[in-house]
Backbone as CSV, one residue per row, in Angstrom:
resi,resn,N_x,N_y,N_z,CA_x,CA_y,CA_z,C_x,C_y,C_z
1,UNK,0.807,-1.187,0.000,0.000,0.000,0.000,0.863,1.269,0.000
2,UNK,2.414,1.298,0.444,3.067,2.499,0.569,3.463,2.627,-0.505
3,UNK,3.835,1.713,-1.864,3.973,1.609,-2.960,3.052,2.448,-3.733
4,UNK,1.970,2.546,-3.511,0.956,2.547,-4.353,0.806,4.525,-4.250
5,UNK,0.604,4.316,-2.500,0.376,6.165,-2.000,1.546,6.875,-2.578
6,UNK,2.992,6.477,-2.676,4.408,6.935,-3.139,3.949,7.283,-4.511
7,UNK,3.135,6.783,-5.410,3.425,7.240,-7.020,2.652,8.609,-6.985
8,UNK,2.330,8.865,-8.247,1.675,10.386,-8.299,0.401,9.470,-8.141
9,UNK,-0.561,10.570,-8.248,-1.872,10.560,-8.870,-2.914,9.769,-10.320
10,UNK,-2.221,10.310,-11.229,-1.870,9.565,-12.047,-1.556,8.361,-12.668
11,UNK,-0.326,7.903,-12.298,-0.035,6.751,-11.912,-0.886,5.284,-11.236
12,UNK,-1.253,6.076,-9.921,-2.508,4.922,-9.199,-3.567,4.830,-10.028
13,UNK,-4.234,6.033,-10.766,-5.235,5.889,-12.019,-5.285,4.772,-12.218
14,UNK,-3.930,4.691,-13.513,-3.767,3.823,-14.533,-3.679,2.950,-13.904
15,UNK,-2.623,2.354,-12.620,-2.620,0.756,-11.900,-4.109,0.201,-11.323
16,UNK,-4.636,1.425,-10.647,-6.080,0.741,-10.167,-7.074,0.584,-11.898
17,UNK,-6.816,1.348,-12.580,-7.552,0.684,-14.165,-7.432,-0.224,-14.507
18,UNK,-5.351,-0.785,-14.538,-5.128,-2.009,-15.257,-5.418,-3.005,-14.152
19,UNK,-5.910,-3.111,-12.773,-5.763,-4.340,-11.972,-7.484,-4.202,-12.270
20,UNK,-8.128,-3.336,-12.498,-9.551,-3.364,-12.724,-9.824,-4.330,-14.081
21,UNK,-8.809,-3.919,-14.653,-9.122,-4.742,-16.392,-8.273,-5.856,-15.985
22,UNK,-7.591,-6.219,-15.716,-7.390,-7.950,-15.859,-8.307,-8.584,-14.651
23,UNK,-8.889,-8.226,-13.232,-10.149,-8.691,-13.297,-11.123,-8.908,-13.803
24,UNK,-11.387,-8.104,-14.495,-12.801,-7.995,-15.546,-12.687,-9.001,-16.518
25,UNK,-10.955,-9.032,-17.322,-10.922,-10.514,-18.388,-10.900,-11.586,-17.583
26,UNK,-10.253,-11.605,-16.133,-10.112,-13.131,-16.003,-11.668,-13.560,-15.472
27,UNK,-13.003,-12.618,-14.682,-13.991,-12.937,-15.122,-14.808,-13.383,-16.072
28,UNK,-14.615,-12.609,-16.939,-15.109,-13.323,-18.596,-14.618,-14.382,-18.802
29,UNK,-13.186,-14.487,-18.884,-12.489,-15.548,-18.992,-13.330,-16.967,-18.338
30,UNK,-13.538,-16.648,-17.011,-14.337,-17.944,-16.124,-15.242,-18.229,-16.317
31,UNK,-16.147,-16.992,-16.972,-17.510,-17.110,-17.912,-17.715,-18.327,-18.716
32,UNK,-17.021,-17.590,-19.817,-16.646,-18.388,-20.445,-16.673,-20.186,-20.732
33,UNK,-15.639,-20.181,-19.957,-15.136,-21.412,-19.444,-16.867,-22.207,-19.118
34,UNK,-17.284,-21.663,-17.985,-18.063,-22.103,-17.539,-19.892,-22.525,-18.633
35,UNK,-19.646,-21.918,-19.414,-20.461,-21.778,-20.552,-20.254,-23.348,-21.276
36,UNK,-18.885,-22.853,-21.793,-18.179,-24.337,-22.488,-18.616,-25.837,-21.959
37,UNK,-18.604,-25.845,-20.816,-18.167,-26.928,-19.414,-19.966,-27.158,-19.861
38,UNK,-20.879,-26.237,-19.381,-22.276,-26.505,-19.397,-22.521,-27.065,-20.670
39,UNK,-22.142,-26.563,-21.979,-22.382,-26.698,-22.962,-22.280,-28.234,-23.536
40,UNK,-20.813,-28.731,-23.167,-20.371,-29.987,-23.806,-20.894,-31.202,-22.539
41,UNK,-21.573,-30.670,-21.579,-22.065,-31.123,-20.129,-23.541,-31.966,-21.118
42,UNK,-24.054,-30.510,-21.517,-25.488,-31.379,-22.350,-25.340,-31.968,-23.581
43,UNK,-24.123,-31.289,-24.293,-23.988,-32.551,-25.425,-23.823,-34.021,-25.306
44,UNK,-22.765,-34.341,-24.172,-22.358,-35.290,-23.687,-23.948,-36.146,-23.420
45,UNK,-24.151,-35.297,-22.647,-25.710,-36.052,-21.992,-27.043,-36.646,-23.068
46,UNK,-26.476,-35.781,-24.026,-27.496,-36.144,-25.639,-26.856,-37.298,-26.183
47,UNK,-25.601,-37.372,-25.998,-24.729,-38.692,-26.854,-25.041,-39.742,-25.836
48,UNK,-25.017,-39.547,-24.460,-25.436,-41.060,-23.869,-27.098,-41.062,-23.949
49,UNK,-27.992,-39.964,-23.917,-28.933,-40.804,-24.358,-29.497,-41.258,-25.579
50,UNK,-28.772,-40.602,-26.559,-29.280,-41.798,-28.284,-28.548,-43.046,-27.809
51,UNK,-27.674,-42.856,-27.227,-26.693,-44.340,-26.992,-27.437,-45.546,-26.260
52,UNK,-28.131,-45.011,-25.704,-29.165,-45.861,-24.668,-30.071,-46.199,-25.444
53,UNK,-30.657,-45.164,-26.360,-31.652,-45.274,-27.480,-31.531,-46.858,-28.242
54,UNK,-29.953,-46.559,-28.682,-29.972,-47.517,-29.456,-29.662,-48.824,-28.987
55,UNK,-28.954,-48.871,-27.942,-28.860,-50.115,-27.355,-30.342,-50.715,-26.822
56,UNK,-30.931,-49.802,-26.475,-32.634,-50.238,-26.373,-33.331,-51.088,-27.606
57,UNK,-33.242,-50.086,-28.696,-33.578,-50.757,-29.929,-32.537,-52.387,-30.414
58,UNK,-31.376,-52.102,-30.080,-30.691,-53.494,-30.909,-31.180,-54.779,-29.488
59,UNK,-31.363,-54.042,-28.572,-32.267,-55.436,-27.217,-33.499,-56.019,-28.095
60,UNK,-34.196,-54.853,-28.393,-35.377,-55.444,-28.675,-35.443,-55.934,-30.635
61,UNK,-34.608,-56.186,-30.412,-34.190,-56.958,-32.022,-33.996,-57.944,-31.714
62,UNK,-33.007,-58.122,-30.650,-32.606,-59.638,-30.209,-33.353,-59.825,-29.873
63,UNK,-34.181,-59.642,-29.373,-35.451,-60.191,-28.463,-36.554,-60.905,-29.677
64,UNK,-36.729,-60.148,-30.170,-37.926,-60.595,-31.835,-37.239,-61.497,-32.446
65,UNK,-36.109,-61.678,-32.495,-35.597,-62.870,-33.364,-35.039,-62.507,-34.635
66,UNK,-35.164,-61.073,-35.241,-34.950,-60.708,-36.441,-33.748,-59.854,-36.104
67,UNK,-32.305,-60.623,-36.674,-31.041,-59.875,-36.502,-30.572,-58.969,-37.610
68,UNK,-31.516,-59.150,-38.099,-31.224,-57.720,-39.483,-31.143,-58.668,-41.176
69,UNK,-30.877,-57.473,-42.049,-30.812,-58.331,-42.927,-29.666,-59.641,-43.584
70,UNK,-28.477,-59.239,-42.752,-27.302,-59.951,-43.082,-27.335,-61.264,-42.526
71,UNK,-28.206,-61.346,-41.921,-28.095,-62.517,-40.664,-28.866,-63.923,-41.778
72,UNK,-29.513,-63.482,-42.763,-30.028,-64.748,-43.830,-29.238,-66.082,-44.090
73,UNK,-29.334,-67.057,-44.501,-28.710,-68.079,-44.526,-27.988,-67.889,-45.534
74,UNK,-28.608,-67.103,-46.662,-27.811,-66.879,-48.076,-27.479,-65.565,-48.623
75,UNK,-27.176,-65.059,-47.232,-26.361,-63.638,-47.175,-24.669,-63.864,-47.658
76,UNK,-24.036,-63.291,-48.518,-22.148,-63.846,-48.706,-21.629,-63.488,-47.591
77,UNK,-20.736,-63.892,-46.913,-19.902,-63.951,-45.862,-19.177,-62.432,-46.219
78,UNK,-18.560,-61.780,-45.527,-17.912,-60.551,-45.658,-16.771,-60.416,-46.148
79,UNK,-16.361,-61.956,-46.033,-14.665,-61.992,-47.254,-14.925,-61.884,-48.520
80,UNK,-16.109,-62.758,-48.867,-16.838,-62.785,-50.434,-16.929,-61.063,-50.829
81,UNK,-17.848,-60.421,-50.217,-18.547,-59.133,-50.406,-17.014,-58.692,-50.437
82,UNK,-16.009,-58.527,-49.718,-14.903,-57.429,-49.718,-14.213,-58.158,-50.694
83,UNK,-13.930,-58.903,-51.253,-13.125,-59.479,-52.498,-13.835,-58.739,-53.545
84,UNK,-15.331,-59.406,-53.644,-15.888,-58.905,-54.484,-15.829,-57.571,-55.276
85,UNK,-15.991,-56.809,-54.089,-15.543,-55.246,-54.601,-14.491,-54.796,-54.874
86,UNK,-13.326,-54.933,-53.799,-12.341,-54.745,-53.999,-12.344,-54.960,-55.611
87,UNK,-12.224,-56.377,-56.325,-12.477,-56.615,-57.614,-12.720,-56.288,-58.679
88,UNK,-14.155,-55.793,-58.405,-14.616,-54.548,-59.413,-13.750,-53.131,-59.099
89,UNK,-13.026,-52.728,-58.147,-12.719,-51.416,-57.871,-11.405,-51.305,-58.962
90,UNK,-10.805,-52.833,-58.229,-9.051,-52.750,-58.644,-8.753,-54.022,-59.323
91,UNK,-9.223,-54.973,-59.427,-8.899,-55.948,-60.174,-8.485,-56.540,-59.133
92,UNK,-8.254,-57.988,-59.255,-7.645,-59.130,-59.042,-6.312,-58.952,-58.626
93,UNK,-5.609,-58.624,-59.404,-4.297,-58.328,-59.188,-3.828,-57.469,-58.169
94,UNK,-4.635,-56.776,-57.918,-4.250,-55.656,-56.872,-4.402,-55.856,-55.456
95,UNK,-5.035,-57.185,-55.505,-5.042,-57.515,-53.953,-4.407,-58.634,-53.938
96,UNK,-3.681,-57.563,-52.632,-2.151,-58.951,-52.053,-2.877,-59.994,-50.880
97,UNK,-3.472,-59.563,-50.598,-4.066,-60.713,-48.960,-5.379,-60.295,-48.645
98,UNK,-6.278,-61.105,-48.401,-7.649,-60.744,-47.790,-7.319,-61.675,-46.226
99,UNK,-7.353,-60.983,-44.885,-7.103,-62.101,-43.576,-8.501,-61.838,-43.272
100,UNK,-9.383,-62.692,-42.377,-10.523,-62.313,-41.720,-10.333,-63.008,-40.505
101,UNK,-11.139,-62.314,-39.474,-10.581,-62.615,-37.856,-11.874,-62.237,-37.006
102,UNK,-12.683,-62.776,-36.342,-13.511,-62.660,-35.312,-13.191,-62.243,-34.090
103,UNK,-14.028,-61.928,-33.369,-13.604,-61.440,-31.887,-15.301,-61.464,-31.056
104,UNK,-15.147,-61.643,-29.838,-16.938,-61.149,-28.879,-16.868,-59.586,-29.060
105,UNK,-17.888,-58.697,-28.462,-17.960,-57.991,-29.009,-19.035,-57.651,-27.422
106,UNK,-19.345,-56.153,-27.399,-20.439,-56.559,-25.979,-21.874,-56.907,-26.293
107,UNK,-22.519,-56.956,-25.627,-24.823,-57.012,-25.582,-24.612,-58.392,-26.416
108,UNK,-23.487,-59.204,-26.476,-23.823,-60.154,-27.017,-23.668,-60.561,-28.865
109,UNK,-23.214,-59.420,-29.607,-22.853,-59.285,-30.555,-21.162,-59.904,-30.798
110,UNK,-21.467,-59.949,-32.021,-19.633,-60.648,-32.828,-19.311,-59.620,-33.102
111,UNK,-18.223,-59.085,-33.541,-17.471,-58.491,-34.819,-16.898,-59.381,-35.893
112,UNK,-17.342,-59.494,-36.960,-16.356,-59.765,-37.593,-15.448,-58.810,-38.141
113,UNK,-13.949,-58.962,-39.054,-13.276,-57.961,-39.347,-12.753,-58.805,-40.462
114,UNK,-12.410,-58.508,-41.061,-11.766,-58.461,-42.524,-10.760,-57.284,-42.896
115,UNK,-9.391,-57.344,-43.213,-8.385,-56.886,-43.935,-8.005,-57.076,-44.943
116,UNK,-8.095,-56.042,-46.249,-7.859,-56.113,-46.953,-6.496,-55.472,-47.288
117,UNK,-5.268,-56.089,-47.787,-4.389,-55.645,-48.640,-4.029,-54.947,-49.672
118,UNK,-3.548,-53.995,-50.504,-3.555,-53.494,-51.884,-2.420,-53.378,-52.004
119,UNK,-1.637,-53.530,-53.150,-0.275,-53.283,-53.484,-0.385,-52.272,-54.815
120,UNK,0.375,-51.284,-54.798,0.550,-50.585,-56.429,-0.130,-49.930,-56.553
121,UNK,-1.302,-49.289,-55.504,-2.675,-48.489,-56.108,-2.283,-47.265,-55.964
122,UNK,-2.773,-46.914,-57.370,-2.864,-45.339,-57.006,-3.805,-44.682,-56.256
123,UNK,-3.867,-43.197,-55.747,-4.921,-42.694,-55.172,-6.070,-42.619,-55.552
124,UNK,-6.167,-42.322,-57.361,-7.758,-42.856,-57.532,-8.032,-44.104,-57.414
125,UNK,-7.225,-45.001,-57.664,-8.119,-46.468,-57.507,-8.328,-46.904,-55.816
126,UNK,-7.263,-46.387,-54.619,-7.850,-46.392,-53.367,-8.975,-45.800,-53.537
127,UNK,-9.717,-44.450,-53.523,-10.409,-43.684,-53.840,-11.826,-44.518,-54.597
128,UNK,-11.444,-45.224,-55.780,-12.884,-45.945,-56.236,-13.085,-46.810,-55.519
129,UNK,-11.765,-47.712,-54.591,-12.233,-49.022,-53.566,-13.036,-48.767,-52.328
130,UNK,-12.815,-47.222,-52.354,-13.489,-47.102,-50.728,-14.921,-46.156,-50.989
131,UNK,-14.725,-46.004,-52.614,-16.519,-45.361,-52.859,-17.520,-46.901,-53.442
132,UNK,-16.447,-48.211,-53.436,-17.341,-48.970,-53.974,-17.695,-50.124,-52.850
133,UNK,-16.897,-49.907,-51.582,-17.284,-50.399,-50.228,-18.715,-49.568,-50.072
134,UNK,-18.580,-48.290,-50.202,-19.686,-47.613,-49.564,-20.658,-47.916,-49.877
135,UNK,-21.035,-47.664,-51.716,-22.029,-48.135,-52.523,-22.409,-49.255,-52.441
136,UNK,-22.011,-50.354,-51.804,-22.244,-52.338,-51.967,-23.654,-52.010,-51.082
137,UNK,-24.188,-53.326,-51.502,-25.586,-53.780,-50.828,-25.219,-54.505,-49.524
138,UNK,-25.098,-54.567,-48.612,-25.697,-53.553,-47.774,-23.892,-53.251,-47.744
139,UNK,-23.396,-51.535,-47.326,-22.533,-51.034,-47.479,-22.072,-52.120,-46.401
140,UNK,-19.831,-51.779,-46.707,-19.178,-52.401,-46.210,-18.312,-51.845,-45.297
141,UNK,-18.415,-51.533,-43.876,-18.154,-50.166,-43.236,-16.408,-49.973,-42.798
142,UNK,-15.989,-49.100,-43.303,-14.357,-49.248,-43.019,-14.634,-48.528,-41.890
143,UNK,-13.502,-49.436,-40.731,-13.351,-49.114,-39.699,-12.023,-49.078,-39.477
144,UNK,-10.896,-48.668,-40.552,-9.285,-48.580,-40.522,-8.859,-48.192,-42.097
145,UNK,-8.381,-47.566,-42.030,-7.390,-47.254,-43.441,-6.240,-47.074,-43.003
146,UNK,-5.091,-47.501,-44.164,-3.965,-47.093,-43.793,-3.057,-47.174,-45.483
147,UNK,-2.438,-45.949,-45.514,-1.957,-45.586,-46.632,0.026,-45.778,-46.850
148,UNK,0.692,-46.780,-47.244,1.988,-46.410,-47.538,2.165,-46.216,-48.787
149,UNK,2.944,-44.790,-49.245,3.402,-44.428,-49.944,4.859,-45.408,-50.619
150,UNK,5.137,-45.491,-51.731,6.394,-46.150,-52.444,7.405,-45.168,-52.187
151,UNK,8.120,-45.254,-51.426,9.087,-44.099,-51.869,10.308,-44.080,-53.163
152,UNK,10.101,-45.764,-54.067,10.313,-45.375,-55.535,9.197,-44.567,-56.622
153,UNK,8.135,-44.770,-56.032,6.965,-44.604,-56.680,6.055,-44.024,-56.365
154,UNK,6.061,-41.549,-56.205,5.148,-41.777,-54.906,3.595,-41.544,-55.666
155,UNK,3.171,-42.218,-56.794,2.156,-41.875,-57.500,1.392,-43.221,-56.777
156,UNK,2.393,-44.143,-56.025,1.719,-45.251,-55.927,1.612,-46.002,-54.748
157,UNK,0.779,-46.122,-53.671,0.325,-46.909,-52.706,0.073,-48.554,-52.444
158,UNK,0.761,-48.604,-51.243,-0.064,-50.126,-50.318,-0.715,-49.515,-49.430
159,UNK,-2.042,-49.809,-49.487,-3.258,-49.199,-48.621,-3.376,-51.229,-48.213
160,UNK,-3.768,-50.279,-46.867,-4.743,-51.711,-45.450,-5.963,-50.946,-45.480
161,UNK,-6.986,-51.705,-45.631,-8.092,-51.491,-45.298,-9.092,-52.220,-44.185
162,UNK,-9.147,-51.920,-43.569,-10.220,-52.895,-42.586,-11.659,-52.588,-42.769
163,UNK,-12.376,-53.673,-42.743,-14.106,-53.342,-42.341,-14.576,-54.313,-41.336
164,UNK,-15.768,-54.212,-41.141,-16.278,-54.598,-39.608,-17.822,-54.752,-39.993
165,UNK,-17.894,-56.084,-39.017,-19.526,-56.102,-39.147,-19.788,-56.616,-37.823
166,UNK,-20.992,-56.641,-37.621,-21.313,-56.651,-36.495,-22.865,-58.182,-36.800
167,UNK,-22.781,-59.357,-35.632,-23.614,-60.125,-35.777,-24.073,-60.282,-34.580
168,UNK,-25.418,-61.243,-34.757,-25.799,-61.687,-33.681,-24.911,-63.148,-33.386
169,UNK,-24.762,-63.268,-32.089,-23.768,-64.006,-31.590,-24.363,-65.556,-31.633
170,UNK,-24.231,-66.648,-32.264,-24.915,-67.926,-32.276,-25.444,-68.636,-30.894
């Protein structure tokens, strides 16, 4: 305080102004903040309840007996469907490995997963493989991409692709 009485007149002005104005921002500032916090508080709260939504709805699927349309006896398996396309996208040749791999999954559901390989592709033909996953009956959902560049060749890619399906568990 003897600091403060020691300057002129003047002086204390401007210090009691500027300690007035960085209160005033770091209020807003907390405002702010606190706005944000509320904000992503009720988004959050909207994402767990469609989430509930839907886990409600896929209960009462299992429950009726009707696991969707893939679940048919003479539905193609998901290696078929991802060859398939892949196929039409890039040819034959362009795929180095198809692996497929199961896992549990929670509420009682599988995953299956499927990896697909590509060697040599360029960016449009990645590009038509992953608009002709989309387009398939019933679409084929990538749940991984992964792009290496040639570094003899950088017009030209080995893309991983993963997709994922989801079943009722036998």
């Amino acid at each position: 305080m003897r600091r403060l009485a020691a300057r002129v007149a003047r002086e204390r002005t401007l210090l009691v102004a500027a300690a007035a104005a960085a209160v005033i921002l770091a209020a807003a500032g907390a405002l702010a903040v606190r706005a944000d916090l509320a904000r992503l508080r009720a988004s959050v709260a909207g994402h767990e309840h469609e989430l509930a939504a839907v886990r409600r709805a896929a209960a009462a699927l299992r429950q009726s007996g009707d696991a969707g349309p893939d679940a048919t006896a003479d539905a193609p398996a998901l290696v078929a469907r991802l060859e398939s396309a892949a196929g039409d996208a890039l040819g034959r040749e362009r795929i180095a490995s198809l692996t497929p791999a199961a896992g549990p999954s929670e509420d009682g559901l599988v995953e299956e997963r499927v990896s697909l390989a590509v060697r040599g592709a360029s960016l449009a033909d990645t590009v038509r493989l992953l608009h002709r996953l989309e387009t398939t009956a019933p679409p084929l959902r990538v749940v991984r991409l992964e792009l290496r560049k040639h570094p003899d060749d950088p017009a030209h890619f080995d893309a991983t692709v993963e997709v994922a399906e989801l079943h009722a568990a036998p």
